[in-house]
Every structure is written in C-alpha cells, then in structure tokens.
matplotlib code that plots the C-alpha trace (Angstrom):
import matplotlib.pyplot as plt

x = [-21.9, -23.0, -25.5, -27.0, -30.0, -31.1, -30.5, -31.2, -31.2, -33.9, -33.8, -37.2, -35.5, -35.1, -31.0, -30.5, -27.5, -27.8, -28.8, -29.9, -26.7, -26.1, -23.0, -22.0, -18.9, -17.9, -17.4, -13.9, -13.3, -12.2, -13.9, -13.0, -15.4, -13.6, -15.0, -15.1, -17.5, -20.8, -20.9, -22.9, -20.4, -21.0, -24.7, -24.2, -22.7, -24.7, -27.7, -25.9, -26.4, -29.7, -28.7, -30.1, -33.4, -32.8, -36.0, -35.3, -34.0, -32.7, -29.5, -29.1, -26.7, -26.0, -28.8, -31.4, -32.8, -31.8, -34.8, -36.7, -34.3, -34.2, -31.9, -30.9, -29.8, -28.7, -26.4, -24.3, -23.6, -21.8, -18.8, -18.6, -15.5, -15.8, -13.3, -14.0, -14.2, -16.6, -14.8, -16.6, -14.5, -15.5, -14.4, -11.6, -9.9, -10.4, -14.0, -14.6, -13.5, -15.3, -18.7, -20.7, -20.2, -21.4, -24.6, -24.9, -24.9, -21.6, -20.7, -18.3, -15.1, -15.8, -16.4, -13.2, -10.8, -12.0, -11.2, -7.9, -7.4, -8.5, -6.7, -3.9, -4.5, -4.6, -1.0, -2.0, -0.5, -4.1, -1.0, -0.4, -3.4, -6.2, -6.3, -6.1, -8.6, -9.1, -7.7, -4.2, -4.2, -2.7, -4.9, -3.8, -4.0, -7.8, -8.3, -6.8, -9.3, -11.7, -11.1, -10.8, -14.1, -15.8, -14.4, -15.7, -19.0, -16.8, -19.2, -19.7, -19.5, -16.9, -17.9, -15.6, -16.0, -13.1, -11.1, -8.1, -8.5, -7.9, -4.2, -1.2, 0.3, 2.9, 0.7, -1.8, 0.5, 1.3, -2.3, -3.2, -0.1, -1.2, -5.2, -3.7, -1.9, -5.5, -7.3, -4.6, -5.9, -9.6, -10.7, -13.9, -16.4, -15.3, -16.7, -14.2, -15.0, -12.1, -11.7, -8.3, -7.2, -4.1, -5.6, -8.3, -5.7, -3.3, -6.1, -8.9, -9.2, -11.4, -12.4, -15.8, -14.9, -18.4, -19.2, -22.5, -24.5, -23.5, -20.6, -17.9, -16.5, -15.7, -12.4, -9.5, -7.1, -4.3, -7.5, -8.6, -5.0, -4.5, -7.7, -9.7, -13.1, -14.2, -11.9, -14.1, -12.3, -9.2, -9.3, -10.1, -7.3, -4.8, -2.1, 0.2, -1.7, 1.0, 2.9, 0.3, 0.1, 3.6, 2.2, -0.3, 1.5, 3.8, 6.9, 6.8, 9.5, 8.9, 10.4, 14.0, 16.9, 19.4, 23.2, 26.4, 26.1, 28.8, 29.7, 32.1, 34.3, 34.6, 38.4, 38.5, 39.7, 37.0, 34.1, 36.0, 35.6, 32.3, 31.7, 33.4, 31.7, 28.2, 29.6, 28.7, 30.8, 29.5, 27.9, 25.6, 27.9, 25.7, 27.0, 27.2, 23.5, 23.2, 21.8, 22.3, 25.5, 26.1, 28.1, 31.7, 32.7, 35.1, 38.4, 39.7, 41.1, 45.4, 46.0, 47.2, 44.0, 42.5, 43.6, 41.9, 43.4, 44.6, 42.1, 38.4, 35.4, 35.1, 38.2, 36.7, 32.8, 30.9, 27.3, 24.5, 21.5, 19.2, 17.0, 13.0, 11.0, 9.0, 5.8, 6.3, 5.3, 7.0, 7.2, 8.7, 11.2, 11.8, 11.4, 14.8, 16.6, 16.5, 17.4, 20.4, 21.6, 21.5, 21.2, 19.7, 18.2, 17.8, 14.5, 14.5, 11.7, 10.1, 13.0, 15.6, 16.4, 17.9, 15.8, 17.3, 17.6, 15.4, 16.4, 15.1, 15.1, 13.2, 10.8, 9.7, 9.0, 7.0, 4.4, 4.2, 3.4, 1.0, -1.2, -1.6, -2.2, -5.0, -6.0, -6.0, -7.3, -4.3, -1.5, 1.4, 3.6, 1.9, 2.3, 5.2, 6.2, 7.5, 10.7, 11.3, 13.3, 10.7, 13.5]
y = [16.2, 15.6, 12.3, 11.1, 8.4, 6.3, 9.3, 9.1, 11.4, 10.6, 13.1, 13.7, 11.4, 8.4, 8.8, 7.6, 9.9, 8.8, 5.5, 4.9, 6.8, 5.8, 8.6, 9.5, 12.8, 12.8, 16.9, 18.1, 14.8, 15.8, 13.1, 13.0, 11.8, 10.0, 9.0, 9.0, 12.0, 11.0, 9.1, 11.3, 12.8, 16.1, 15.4, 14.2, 17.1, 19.3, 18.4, 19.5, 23.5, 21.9, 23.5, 19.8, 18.1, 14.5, 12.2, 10.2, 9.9, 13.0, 14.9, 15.9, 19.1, 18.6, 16.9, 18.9, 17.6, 20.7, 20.2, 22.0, 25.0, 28.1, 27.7, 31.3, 31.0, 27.0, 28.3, 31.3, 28.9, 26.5, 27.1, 26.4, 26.7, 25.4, 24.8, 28.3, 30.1, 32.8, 35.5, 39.3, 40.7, 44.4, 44.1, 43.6, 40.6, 42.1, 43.3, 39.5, 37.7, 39.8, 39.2, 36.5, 38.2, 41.6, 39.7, 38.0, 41.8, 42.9, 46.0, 46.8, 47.6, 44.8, 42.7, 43.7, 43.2, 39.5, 38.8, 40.4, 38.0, 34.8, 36.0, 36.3, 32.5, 31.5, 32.7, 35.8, 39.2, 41.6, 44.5, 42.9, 41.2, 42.9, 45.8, 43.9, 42.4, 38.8, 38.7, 41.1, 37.0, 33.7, 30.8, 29.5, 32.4, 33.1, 29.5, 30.9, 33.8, 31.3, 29.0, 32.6, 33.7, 29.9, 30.2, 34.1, 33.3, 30.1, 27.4, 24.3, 22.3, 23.0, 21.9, 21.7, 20.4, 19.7, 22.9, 22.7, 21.0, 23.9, 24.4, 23.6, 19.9, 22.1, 24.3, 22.3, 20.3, 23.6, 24.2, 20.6, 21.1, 24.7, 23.4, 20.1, 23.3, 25.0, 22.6, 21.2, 24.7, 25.1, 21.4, 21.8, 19.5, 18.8, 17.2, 17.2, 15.9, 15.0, 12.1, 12.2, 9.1, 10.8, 13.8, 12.4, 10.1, 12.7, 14.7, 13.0, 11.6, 8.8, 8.0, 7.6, 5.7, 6.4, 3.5, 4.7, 6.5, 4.4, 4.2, 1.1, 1.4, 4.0, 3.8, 5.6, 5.9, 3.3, 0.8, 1.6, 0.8, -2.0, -3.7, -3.0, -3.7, -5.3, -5.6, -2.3, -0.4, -2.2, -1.0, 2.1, 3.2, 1.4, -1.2, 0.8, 1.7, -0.1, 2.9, 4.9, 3.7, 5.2, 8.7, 7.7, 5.2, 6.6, 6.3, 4.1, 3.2, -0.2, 0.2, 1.4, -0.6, 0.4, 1.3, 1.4, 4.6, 6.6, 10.3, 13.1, 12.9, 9.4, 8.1, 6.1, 2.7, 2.8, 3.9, 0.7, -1.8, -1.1, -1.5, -4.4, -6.4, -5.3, -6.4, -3.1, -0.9, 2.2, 4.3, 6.9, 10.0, 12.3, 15.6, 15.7, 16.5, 13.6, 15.1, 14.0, 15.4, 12.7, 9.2, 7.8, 4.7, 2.2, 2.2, 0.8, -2.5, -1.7, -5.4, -5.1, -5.6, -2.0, 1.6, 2.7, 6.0, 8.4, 11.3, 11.3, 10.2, 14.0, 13.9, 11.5, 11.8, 13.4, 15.2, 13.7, 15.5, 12.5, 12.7, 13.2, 13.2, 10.2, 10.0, 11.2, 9.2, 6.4, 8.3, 11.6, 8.9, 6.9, 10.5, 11.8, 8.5, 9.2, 12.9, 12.7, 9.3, 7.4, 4.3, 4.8, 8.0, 9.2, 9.2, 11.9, 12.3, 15.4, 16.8, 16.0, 13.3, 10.3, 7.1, 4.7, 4.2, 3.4, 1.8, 0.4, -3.1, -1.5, 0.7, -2.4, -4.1, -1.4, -1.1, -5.1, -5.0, -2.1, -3.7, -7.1, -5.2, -3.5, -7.2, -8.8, -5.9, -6.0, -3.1, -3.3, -4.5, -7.6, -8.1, -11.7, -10.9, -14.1, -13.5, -14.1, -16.9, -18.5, -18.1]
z = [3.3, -0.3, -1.0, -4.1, -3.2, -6.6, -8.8, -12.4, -15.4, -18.3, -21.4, -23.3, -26.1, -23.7, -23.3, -19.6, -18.4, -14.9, -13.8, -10.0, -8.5, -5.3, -4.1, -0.9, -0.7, 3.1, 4.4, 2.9, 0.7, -2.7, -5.0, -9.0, -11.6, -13.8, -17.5, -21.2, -22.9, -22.3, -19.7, -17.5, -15.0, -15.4, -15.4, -12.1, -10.9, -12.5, -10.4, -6.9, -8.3, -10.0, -13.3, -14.0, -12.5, -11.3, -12.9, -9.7, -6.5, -4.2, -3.9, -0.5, 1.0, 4.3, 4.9, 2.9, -0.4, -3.1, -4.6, -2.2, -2.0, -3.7, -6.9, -7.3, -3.5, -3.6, -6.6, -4.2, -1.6, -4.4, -5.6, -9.7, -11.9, -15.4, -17.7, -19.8, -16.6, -17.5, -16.4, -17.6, -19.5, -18.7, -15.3, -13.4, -11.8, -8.6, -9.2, -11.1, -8.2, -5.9, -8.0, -6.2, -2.5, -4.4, -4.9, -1.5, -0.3, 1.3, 0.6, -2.3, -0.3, 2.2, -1.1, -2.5, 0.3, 0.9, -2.9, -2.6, 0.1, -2.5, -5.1, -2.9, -1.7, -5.3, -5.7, -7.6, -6.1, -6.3, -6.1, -9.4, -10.7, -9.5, -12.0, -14.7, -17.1, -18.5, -21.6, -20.2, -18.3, -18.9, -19.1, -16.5, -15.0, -15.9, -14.2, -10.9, -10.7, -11.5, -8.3, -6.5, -7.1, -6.5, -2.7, -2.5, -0.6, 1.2, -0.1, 1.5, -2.1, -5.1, -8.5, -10.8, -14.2, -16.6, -15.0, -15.6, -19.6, -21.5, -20.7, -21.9, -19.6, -17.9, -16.7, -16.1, -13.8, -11.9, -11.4, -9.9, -7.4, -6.7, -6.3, -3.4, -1.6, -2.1, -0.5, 2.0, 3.8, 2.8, 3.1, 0.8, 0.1, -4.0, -6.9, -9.5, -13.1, -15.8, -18.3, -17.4, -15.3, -14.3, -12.9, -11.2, -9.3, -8.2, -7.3, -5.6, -2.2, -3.9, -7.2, -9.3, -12.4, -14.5, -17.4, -18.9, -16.7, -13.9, -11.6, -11.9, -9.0, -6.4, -4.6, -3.2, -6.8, -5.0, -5.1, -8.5, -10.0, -7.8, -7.9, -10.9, -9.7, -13.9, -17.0, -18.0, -15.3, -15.7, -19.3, -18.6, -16.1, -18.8, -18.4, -16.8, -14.3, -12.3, -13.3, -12.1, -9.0, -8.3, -8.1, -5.0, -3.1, 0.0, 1.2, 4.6, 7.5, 6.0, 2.7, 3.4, 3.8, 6.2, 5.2, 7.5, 8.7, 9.8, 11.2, 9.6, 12.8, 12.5, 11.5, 8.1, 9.2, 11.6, 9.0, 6.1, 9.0, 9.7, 5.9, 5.6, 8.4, 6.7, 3.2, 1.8, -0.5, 0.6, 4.2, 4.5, 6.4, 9.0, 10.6, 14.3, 14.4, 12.7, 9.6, 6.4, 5.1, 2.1, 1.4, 1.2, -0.3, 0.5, -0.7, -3.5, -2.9, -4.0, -3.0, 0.6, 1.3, 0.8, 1.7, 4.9, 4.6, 7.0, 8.8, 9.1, 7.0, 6.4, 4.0, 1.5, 1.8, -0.5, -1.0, -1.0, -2.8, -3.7, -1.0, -0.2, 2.9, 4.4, 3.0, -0.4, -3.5, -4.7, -8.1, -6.2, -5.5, -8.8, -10.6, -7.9, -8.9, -12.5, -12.0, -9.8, -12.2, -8.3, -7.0, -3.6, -1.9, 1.3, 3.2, 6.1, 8.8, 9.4, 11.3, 8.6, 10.5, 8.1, 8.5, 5.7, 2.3, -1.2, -3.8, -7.2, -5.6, -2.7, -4.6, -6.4, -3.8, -2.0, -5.0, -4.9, -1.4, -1.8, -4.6, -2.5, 0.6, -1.2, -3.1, 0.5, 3.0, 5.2, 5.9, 3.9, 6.7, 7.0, 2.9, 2.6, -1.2, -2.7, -4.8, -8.6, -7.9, -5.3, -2.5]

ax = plt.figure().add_subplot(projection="3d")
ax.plot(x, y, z, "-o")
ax.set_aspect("equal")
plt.show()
C-alpha cells in the first residue's frame, strides 16, 4: 500500500507543486494522475522513489515512511518507466532488461534467464529480441523493454510517468491493451501519470484529476465522467465525456432485451408464429447447443397473409457475427454496431451461451442509468429512467 499524509512540494522560488496531498493507492490498484503540465503530478510521484523531497507530510510504502529508507536501495525495489525509457544503448535488450537484478546481485545467467522470461511477458520473443540493441527497436518496442526491466526485481510499486506519450495513437493504443493484459497477471501497486483523459480512464482503476498542486477529485473514471466533482473537473474531462464514459461502463444482464428465440431444427411456421405473437420481425436462431448460430427474419408478407415457408429455420437463417461477451464496454458494443452496419448484437456469457440482445435504444439507456446510479449511490438496476416523452 502506497499513502501520502499532508504532502507538499515548496521550490526555493516559492512555486507550491504539491499542496497538502492527502493519497491513499490500495495494494495492486492501478491509479492514473491525470492533469495539465505543471500541475504537480509527476512531482507527486516523484517523491515515492524520493528523486524529490516532500517539504511536508510523509509518503509511506507499506507502511514505512521512504524518508527514512536508503534511496539507492528504496529506488531497486520500485519499478520506474519514463516516457524516454533510458535504455543503454551499448547493451543488449536482454542484458538492458536484465540490468536492475544485475545490481541487486544475482548472478548474470540467473539475471538473464528471469529477463528472458519479462521480455517474454511483454510480448517480445528474447529468441528474437534479446540480441538486439535499442535503436535495431520500434518505439513502441523500446517502451516494452522498458516495462520489462521495471518488473525485473518484481517491485511492490510501478511508476510510470507519461510512458506511453511518445508514440504514435495506434501504437499507443496497442500498448495500453498490452499493459491491462500486463497487469491483469502481475496486479502491481501503480501510479500512472498522463494529461491524457482518455488514457488515464481506460487505464486506471481510479482516477486523480490534479488542478494546481492539489487533487480535484479522486474517483473511479465511470464517476469522474458521470459526476464531475466542480465545473474545473467537468471542464477538464470535456463535454463529451458522456462519450467517454462508453469506454468504462459494462455490459449487464440488465441491459438486453430479449428476442423470439428460436432453434435450427425448428419448422418455419412454427419459428413465424412465435414472431408474430411477440410482434417482432425477426428471432435470434441457436444450434442445438443452444449456441449462437445467427438470425432469420420473418417472411415477407405476399398478401395471403405471409409465406411461412416449407422446411426448417435452418433453410432461411443467417449468420450472425455481431456479437461480444457480457461484461464488455458499452463502446466495445456501439464500436461492433457501427462495424457490422447492425442493429442489435448478441451478448453471450462466458460459456458462449446467448443471453439477449443490445441495441442503440438499449445502449442508451444503459449509460443513462449508469450516470444516475453513480449521481444517486444506488446499483444500476434500481435506476427508473423517465422517457423523452415523460411516458
């Protein structure tokens, strides 16, 4: 556990960088300090490895005020990746990542194997990568190796400041999906600073949005787009952050709708009835497992009062590949809508198992009701959303 008690920052010119932070990051939480330049973020996290000295207050590790540790020693049991990863260019990735456990004293080939095994957990083959040198790497590569050798002496705390800013958006995208999977496994204690809204919501667990010197308000990111604590932070996360809020709000049983639902085996006129007496113009069509297989629509009316056709629903339904798993974002799912043109898509449990439907009328609703759940500290479920028309 990382705690800051009335910490504060004074420069010898009288700038206040820090003013009486009050911080607590819970074991394995990944926190992102959000904020324009300036506005002391870094200077907070600075003080953890105390390549900073607080004026006031105490940052305590685990329960042990850093001020009264070693800093050479504080520093190799923190993890620290910067944004221009200061990689040596003499040596090799291998040897590079290897680097901080060659100065806690393990022995060189002892050293090496446990960074082929980072490097290998950063997605980076050490077959491939290892030999090589900084500059025969991507950037985004070179941040990789950089995250690799932070975890080499697996510290308690990961700083990370700005990492991922000097890449291009795709691969900087790659990267924050590839750091989640990271530390879906390693569950590190994390303080990551960015001015970037965006990336500190799809990244952090909860969010320090920094004014100057001093924190707005500190939340989990649905909160902070949902409930702007002052018009500063509500300026600062931007007016769509109803938009942004798609990106960190989940999928729930609550949301879907639920379609006729029929089977491949079933005969036709029995699948069009079943429509017909739930007024819908098309059924969701499961295999015998009662997996997912796709959707059939009714007939076209030919003024004997449709064509039920002949056979089973197996002859006339089709494939269904809008689909995402419970629990995924609500902008996984508007971002499937747009790509497969549809409107509805699947929602499956974690056994593939087909649990109902999302639409756009449905997604809307299930961002309305997540907001005032947050505004009125209740679940979701118990949200009553008034309609448009006031019906």
């Amino acid at each position: 556990m990382l705690r800051f008690e009335h910490v504060s920052k004074r420069y010898p010119d009288g700038t206040m960088a820090v003013d009486d932070l009050d911080l607590e990051v819970a074991a394995g939480e990944l926190v992102t300090l959000v904020g324009p330049s300036g506005c002391g973020k870094t200077t907070t996290m600075r003080m953890v490895n105390r390549l900073e000295e607080p004026t006031e207050g105490r940052v305590l590790l685990d329960g042990r005020d850093v001020a009264d540790q070693d800093p050479v020693t504080l520093r190799r049991r923190i993890g620290y990746v910067i944004q221009q990863v200061g990689l040596f260019p003499h040596k090799t990735v291998l040897d590079n990542t290897a680097t901080v456990l060659t100065l806690l004293g393990r022995r060189r080939s002892e050293a090496r194997r446990r960074a082929a095994e980072l490097l290998d957990l950063v997605g980076l083959d050490p077959a491939v990568f290892g030999g090589r040198y900084p500059d025969q790497l991507s950037g985004g590569q070179r941040q990789r190796v950089g995250v690799a050798r932070a975890l080499a002496a697996d510290p308690p705390v990961l700083l990370m400041d700005e990492p991922f800013g000097a890449v291009d958006p795709v691969v900087r995208e790659r990267l924050q999906s590839e750091f989640l999977r990271l530390q879906a496994e390693v569950r590190k204690t994390v303080l990551f600073v960015t001015h970037d809204i965006e990336e500190a919501v799809r990244l952090g667990d909860r969010i320090a949005v920094y004014g100057q010197g001093r924190i707005e308000q500190f939340d989990s990111p649905a909160a902070v787009l949902g409930a702007p604590a002052n018009d500063y932070v509500a300026s600062f996360v931007g007016s769509d952050r109803g938009l942004k809020r798609l990106s960190v709000t989940p999928v729930e049983k609550g949301d879907l709708e639920q379609p006729p639902v029929v089977h491949l085996a079933d005969p036709m006129p029995v699948a069009v009835r079943r429509m017909r007496a739930e007024g819908a113009r098309w059924a969701v069509v499961l295999d015998e497992n009662d997996l997912l297989h796709g959707w059939v629509p009714i007939p076209a009316d030919d003024g004997r009062g449709g064509d039920e056709g002949d056979g089973p629903v197996s002859a006339r339904a089709r494939r269904m590949e809008a689909w995402l798993p419970l629990g995924a974002s609500l902008k996984q799912a508007f971002s499937t809508m747009l790509q497969y043109d549809a409107g509805w898509i699947a929602v499956l449990d974690g056994d593939d198992r087909f649990l109902g439907v999302l639409t756009p009328a449905s997604l809307h609703e299930a961002l309305r009701r997540s907001i005032d759940a947050d505004a009125q500290d209740i679940a979701r479920a118990e949200v009553a959303l008034e309609s448009v028309t006031g019906a």
